[in-house]
mmCIF file of the N, C-alpha and C atoms, coordinates in Angstrom:
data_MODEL
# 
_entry.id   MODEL 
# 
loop_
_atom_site.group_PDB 
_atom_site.id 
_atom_site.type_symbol 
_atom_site.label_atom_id 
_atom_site.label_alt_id 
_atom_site.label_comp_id 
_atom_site.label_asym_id 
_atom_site.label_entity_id 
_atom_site.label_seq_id 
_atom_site.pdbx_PDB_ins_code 
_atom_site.Cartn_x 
_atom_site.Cartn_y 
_atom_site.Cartn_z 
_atom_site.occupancy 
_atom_site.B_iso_or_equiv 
_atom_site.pdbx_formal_charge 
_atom_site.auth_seq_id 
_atom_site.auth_comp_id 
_atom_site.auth_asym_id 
_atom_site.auth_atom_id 
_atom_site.pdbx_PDB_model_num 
ATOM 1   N N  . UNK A 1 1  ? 58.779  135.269 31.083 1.00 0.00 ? 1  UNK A N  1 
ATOM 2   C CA . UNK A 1 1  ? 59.923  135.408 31.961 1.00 0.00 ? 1  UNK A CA 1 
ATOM 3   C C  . UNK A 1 1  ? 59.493  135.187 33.401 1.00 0.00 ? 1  UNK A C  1 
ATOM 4   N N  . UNK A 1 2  ? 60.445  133.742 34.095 1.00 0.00 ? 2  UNK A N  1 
ATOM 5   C CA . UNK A 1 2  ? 59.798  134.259 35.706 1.00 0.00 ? 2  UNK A CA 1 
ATOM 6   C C  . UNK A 1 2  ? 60.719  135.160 36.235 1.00 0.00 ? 2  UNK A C  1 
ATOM 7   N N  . UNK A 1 3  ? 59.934  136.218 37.226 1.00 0.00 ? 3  UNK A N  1 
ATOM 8   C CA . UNK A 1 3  ? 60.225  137.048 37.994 1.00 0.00 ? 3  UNK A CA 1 
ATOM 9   C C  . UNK A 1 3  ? 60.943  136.739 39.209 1.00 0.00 ? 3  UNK A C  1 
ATOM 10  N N  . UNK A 1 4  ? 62.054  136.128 39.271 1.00 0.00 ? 4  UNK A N  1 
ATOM 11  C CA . UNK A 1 4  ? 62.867  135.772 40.598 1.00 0.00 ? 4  UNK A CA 1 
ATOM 12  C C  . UNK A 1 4  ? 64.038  136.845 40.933 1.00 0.00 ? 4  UNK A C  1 
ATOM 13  N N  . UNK A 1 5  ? 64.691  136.694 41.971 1.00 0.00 ? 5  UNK A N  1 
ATOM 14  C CA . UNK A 1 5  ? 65.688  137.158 42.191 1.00 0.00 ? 5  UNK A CA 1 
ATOM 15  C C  . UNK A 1 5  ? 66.763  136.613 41.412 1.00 0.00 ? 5  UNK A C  1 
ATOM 16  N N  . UNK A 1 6  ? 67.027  135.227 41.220 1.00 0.00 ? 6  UNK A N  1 
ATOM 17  C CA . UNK A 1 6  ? 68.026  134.315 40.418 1.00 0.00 ? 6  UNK A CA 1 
ATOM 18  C C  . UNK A 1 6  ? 68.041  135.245 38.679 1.00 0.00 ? 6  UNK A C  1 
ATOM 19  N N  . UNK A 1 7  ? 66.830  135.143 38.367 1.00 0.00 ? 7  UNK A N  1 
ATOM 20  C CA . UNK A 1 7  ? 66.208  135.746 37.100 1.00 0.00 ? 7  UNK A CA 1 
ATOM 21  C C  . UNK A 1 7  ? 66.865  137.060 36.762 1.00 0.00 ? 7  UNK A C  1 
ATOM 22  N N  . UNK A 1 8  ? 66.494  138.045 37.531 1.00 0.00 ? 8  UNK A N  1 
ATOM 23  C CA . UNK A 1 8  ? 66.337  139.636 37.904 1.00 0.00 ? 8  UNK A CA 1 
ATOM 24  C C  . UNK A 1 8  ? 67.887  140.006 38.288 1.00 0.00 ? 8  UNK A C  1 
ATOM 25  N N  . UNK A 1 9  ? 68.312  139.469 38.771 1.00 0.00 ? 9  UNK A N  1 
ATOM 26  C CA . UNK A 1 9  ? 69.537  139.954 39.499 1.00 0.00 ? 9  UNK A CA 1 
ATOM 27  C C  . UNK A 1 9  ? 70.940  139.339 39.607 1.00 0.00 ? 9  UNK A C  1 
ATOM 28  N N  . UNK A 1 10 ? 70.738  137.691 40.004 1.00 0.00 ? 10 UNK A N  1 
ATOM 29  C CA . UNK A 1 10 ? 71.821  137.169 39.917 1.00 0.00 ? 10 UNK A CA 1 
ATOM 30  C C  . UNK A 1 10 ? 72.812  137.176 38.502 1.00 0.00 ? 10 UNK A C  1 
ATOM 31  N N  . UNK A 1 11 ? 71.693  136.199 37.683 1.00 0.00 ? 11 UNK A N  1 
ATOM 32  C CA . UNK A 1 11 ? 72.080  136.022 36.299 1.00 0.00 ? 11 UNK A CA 1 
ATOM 33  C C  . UNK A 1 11 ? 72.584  136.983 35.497 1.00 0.00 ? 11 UNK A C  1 
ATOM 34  N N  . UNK A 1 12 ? 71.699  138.337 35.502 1.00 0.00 ? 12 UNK A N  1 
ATOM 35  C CA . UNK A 1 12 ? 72.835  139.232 34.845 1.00 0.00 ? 12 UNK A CA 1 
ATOM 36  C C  . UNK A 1 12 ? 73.985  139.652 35.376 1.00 0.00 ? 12 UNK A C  1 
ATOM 37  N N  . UNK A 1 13 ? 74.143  139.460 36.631 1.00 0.00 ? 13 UNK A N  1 
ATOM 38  C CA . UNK A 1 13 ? 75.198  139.774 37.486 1.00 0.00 ? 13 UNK A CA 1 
ATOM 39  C C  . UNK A 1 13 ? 76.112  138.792 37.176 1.00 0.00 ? 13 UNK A C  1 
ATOM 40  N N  . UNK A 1 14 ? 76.079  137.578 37.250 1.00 0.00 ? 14 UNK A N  1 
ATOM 41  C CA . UNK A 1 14 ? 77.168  136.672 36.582 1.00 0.00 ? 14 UNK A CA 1 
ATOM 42  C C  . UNK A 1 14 ? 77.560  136.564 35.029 1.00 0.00 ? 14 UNK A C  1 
ATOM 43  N N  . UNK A 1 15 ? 76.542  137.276 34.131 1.00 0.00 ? 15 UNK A N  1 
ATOM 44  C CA . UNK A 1 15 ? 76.979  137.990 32.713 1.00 0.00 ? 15 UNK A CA 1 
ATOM 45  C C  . UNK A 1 15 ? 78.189  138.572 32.911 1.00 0.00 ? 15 UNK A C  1 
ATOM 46  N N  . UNK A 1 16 ? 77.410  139.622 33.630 1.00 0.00 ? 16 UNK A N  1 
ATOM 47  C CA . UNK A 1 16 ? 78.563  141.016 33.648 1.00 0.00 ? 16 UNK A CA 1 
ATOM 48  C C  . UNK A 1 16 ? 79.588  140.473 33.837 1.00 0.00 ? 16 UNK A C  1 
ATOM 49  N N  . UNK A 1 17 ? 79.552  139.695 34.754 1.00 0.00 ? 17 UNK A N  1 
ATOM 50  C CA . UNK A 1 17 ? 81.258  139.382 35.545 1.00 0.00 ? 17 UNK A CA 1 
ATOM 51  C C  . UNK A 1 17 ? 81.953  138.687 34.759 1.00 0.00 ? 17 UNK A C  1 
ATOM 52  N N  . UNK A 1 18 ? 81.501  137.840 34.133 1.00 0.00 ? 18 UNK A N  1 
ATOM 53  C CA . UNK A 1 18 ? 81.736  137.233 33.008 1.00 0.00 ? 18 UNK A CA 1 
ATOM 54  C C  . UNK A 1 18 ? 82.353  137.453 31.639 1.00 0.00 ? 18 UNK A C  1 
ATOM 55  N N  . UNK A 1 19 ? 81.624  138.956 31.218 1.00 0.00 ? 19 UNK A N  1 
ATOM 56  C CA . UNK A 1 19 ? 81.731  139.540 30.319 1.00 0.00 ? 19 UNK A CA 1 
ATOM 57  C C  . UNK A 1 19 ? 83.457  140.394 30.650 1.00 0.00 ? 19 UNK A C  1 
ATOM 58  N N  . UNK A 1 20 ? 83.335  140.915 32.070 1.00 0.00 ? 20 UNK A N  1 
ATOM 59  C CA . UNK A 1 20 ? 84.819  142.137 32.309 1.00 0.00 ? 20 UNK A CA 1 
ATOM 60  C C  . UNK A 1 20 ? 85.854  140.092 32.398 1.00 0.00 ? 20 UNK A C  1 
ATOM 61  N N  . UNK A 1 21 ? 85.508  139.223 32.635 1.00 0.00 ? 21 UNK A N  1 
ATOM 62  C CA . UNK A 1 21 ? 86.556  138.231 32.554 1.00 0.00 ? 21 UNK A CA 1 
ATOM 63  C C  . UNK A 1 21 ? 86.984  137.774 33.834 1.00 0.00 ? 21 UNK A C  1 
ATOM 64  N N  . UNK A 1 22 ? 85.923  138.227 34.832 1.00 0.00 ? 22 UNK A N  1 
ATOM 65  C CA . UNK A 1 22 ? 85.961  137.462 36.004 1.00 0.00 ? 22 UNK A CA 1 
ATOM 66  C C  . UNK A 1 22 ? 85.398  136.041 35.959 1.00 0.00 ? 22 UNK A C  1 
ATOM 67  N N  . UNK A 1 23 ? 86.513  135.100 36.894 1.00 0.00 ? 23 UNK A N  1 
ATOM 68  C CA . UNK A 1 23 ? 85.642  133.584 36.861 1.00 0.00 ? 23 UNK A CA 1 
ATOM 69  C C  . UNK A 1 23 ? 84.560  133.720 38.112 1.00 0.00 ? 23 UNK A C  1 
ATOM 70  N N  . UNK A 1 24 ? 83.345  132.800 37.584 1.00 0.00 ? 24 UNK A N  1 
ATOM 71  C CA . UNK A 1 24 ? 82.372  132.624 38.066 1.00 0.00 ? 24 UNK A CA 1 
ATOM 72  C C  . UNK A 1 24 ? 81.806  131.272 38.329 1.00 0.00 ? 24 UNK A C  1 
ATOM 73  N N  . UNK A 1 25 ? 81.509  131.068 39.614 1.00 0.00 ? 25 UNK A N  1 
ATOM 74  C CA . UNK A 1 25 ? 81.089  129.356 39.830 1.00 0.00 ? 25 UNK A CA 1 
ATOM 75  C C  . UNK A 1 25 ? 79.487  129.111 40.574 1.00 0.00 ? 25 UNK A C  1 
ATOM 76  N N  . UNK A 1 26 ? 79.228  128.560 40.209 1.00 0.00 ? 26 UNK A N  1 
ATOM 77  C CA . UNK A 1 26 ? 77.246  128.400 40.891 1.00 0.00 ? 26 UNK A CA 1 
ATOM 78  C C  . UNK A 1 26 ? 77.716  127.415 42.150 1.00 0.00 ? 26 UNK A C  1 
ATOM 79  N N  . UNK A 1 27 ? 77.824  127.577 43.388 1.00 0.00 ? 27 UNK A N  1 
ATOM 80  C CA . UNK A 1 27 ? 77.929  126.952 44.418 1.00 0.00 ? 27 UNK A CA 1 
ATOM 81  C C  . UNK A 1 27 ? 76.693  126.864 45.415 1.00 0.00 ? 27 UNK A C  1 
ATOM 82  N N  . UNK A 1 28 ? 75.746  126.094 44.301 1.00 0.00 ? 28 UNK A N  1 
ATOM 83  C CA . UNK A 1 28 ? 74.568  125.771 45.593 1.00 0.00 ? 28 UNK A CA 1 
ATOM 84  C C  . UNK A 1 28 ? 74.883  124.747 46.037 1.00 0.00 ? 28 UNK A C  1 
ATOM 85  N N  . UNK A 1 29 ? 75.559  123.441 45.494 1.00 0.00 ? 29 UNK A N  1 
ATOM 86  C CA . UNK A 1 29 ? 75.683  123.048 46.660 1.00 0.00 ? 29 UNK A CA 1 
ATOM 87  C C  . UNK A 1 29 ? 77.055  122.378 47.287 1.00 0.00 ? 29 UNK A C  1 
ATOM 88  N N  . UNK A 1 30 ? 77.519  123.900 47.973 1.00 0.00 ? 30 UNK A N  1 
ATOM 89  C CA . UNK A 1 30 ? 78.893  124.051 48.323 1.00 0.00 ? 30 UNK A CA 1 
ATOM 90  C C  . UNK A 1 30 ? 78.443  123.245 49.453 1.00 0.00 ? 30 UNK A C  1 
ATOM 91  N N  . UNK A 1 31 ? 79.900  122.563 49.938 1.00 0.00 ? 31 UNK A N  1 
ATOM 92  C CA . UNK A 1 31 ? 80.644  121.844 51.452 1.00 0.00 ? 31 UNK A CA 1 
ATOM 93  C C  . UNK A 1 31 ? 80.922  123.286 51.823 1.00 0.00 ? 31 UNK A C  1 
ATOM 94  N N  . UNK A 1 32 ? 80.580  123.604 53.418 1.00 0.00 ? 32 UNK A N  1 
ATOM 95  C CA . UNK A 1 32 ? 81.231  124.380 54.342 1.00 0.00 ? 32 UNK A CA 1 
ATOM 96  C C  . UNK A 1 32 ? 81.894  123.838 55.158 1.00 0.00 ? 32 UNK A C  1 
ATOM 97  N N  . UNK A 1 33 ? 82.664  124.289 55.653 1.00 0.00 ? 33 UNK A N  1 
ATOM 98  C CA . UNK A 1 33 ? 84.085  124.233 57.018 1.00 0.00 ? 33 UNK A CA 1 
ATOM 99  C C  . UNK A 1 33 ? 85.212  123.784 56.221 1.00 0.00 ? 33 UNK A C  1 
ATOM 100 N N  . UNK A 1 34 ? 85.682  122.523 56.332 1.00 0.00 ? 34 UNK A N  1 
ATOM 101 C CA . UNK A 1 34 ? 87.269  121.852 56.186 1.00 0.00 ? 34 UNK A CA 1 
ATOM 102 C C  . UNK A 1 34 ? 87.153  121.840 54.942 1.00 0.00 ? 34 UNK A C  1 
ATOM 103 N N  . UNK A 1 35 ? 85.809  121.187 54.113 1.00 0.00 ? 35 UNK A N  1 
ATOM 104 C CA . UNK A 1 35 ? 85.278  120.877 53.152 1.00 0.00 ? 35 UNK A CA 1 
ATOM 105 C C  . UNK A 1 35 ? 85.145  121.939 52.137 1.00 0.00 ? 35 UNK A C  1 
ATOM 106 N N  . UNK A 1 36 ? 85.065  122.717 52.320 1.00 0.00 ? 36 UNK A N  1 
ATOM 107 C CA . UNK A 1 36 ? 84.493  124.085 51.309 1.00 0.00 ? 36 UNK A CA 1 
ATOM 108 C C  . UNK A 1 36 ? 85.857  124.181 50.659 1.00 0.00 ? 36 UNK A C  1 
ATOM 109 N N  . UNK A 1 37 ? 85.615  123.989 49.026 1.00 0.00 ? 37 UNK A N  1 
ATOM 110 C CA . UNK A 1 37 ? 86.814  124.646 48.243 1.00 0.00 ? 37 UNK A CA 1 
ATOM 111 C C  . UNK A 1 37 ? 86.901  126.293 48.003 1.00 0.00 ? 37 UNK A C  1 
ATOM 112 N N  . UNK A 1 38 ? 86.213  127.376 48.892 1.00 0.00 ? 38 UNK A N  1 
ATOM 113 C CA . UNK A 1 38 ? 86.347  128.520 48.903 1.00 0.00 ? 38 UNK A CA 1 
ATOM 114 C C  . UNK A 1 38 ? 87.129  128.855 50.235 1.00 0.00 ? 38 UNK A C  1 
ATOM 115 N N  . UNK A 1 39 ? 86.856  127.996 51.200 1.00 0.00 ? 39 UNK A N  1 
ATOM 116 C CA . UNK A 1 39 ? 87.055  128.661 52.423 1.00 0.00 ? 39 UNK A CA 1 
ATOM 117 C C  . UNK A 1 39 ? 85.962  129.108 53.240 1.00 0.00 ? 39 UNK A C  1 
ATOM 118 N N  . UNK A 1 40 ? 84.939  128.724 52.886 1.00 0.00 ? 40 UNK A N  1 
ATOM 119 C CA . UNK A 1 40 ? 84.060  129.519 53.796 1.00 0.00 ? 40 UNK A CA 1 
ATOM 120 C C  . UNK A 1 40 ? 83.510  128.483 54.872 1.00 0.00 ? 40 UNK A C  1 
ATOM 121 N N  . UNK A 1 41 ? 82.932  128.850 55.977 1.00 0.00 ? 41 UNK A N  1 
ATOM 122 C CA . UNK A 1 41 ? 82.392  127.990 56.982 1.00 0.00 ? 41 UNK A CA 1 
ATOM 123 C C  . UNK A 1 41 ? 81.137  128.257 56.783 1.00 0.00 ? 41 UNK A C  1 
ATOM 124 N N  . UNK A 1 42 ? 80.056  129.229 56.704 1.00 0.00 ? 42 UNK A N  1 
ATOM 125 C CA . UNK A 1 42 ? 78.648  129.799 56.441 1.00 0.00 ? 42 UNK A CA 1 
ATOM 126 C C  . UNK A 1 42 ? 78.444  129.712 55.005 1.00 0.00 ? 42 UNK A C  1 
ATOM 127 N N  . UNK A 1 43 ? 77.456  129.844 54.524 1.00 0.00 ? 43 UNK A N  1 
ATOM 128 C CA . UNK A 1 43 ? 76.732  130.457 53.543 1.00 0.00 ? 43 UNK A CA 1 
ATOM 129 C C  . UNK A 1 43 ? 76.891  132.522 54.061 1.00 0.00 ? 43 UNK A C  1 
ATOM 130 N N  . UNK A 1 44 ? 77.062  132.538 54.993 1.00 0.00 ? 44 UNK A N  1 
ATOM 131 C CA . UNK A 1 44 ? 76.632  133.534 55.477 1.00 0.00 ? 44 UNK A CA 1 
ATOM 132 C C  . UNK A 1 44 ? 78.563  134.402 55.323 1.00 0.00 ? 44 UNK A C  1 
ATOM 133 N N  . UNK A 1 45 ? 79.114  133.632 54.995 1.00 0.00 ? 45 UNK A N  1 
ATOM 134 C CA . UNK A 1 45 ? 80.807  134.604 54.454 1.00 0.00 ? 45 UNK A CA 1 
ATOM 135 C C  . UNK A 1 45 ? 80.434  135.096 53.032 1.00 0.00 ? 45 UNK A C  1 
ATOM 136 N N  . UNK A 1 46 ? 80.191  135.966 52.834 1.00 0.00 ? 46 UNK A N  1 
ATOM 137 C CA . UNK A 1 46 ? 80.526  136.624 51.435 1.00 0.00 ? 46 UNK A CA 1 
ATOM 138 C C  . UNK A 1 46 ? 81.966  137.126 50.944 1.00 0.00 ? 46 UNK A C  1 
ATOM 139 N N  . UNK A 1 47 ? 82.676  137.048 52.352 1.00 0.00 ? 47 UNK A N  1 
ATOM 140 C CA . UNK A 1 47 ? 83.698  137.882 51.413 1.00 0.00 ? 47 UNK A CA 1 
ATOM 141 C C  . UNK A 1 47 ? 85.014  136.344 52.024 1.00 0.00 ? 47 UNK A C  1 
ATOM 142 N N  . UNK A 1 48 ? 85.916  136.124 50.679 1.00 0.00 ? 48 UNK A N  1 
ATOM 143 C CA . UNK A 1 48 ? 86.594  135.424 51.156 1.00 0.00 ? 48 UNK A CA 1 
ATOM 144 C C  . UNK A 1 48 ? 88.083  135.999 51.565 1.00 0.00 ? 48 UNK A C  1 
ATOM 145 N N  . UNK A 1 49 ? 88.234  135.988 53.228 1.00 0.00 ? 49 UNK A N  1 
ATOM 146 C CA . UNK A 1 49 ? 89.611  136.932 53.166 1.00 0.00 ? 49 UNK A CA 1 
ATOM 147 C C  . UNK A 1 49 ? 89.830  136.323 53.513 1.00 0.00 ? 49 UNK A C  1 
ATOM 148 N N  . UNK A 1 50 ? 90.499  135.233 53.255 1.00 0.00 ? 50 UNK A N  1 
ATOM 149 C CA . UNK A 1 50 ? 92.587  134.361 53.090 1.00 0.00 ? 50 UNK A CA 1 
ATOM 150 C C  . UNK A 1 50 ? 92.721  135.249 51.474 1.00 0.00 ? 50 UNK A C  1 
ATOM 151 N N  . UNK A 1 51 ? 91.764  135.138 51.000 1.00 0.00 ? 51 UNK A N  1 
ATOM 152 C CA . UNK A 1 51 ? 92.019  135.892 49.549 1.00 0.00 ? 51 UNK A CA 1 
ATOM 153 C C  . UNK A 1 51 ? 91.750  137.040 49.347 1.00 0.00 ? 51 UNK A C  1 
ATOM 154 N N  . UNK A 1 52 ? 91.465  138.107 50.016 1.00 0.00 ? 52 UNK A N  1 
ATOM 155 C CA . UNK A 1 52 ? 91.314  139.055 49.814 1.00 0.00 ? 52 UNK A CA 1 
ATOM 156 C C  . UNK A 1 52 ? 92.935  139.379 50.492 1.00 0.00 ? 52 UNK A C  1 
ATOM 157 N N  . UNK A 1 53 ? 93.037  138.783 51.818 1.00 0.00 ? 53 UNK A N  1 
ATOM 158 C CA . UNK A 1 53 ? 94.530  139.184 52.572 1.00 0.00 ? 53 UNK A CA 1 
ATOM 159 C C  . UNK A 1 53 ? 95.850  138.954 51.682 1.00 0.00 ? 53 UNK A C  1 
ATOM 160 N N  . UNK A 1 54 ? 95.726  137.774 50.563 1.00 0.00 ? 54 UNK A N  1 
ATOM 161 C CA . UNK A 1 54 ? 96.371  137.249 49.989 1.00 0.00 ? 54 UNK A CA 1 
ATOM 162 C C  . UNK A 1 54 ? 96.345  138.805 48.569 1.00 0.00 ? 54 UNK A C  1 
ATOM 163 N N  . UNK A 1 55 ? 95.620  139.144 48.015 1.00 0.00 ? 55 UNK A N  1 
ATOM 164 C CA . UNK A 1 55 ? 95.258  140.178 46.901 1.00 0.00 ? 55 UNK A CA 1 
ATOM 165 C C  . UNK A 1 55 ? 95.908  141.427 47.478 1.00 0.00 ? 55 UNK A C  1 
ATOM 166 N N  . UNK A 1 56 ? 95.587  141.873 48.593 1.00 0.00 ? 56 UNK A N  1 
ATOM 167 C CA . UNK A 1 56 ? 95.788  142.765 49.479 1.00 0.00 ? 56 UNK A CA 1 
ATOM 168 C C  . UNK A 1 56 ? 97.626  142.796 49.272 1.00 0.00 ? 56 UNK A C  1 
ATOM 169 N N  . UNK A 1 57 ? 97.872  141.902 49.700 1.00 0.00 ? 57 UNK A N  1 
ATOM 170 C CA . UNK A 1 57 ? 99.352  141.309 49.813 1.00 0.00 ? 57 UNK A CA 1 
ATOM 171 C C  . UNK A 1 57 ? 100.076 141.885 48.588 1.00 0.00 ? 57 UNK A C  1 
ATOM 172 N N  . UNK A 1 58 ? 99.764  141.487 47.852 1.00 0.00 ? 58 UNK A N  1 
ATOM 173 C CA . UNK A 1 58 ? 100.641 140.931 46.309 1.00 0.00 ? 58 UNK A CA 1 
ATOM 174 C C  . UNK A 1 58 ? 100.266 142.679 46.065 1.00 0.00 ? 58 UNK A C  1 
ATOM 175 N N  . UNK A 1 59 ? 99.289  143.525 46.244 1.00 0.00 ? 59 UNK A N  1 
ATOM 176 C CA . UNK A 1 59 ? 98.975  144.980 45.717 1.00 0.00 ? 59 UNK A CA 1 
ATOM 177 C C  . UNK A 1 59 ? 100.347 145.941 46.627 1.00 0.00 ? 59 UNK A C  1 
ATOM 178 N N  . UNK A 1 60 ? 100.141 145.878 47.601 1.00 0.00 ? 60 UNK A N  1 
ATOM 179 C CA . UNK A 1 60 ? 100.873 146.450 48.310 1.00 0.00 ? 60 UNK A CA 1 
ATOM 180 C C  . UNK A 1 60 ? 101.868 145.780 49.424 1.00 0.00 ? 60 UNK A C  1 
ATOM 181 N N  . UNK A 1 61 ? 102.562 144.965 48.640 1.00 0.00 ? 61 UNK A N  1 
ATOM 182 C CA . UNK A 1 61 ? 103.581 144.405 49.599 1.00 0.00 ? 61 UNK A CA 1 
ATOM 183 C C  . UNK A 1 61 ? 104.300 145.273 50.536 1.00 0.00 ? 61 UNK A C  1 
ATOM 184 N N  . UNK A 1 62 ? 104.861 146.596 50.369 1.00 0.00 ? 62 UNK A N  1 
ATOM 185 C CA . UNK A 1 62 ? 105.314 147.102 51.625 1.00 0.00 ? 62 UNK A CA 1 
ATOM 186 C C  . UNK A 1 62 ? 104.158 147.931 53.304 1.00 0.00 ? 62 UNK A C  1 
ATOM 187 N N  . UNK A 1 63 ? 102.821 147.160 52.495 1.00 0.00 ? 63 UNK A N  1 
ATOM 188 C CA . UNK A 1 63 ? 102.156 147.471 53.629 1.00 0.00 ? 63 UNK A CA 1 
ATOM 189 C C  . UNK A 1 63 ? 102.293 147.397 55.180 1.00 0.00 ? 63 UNK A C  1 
ATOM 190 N N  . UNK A 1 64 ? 102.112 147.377 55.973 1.00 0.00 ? 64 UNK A N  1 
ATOM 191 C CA . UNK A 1 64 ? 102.551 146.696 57.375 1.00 0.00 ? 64 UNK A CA 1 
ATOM 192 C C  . UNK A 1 64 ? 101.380 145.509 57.689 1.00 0.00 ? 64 UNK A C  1 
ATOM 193 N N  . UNK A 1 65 ? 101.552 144.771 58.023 1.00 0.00 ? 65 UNK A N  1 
ATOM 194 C CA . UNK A 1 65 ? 100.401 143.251 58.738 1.00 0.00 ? 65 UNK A CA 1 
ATOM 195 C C  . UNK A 1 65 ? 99.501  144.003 59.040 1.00 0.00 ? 65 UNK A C  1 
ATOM 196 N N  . UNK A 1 66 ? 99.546  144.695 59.942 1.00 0.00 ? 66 UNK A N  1 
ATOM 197 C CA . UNK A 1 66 ? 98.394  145.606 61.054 1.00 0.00 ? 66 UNK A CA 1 
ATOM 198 C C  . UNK A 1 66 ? 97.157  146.136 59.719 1.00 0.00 ? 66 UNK A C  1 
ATOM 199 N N  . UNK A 1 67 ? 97.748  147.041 58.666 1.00 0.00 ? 67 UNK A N  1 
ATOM 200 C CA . UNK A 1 67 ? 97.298  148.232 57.945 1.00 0.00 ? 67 UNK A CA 1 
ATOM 201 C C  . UNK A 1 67 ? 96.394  146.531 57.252 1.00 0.00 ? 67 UNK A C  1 
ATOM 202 N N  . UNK A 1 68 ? 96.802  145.818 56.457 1.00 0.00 ? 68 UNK A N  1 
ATOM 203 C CA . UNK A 1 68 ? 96.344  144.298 55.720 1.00 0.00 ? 68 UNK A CA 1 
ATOM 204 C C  . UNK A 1 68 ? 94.990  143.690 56.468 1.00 0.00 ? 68 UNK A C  1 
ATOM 205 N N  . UNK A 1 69 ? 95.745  143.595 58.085 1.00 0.00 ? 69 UNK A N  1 
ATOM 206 C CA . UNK A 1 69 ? 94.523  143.311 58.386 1.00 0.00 ? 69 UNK A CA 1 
ATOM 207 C C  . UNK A 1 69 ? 93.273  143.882 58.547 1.00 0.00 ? 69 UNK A C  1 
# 
């Protein structure tokens, strides 16, 4: 077995997610800015909020904008 982080950590981590029925995509080699089909501009965005604001949304629609953002 090699001992990597990819090895050790990622991979079962994309099991798991896998397993509860979350989709999962290997984006090494994502386009950032206009280009990126996630939205992200960095490597360095982990979290994608147009979609999280969008999730956020649809959970609690009588939220106020302010509380969302």
């Amino acid at each position: 077995m090699v001992y990597t982080e990819d090895a050790l950590i990622e991979q079962p981590a994309i099991k798991l997610y896998s397993e509860l029925g979350w989709d999962t995509v290997v984006c090494w080699d994502e386009q950032f800015g206009s280009d990126s089909p996630f939205g992200r501009n960095t490597r360095g965005d982990v979290v994608l909020s147009h979609r999280l604001r969008l999730a956020l949304k649809q959970l609690n629609p009588d939220a106020p904008t302010l509380a969302i953002d």
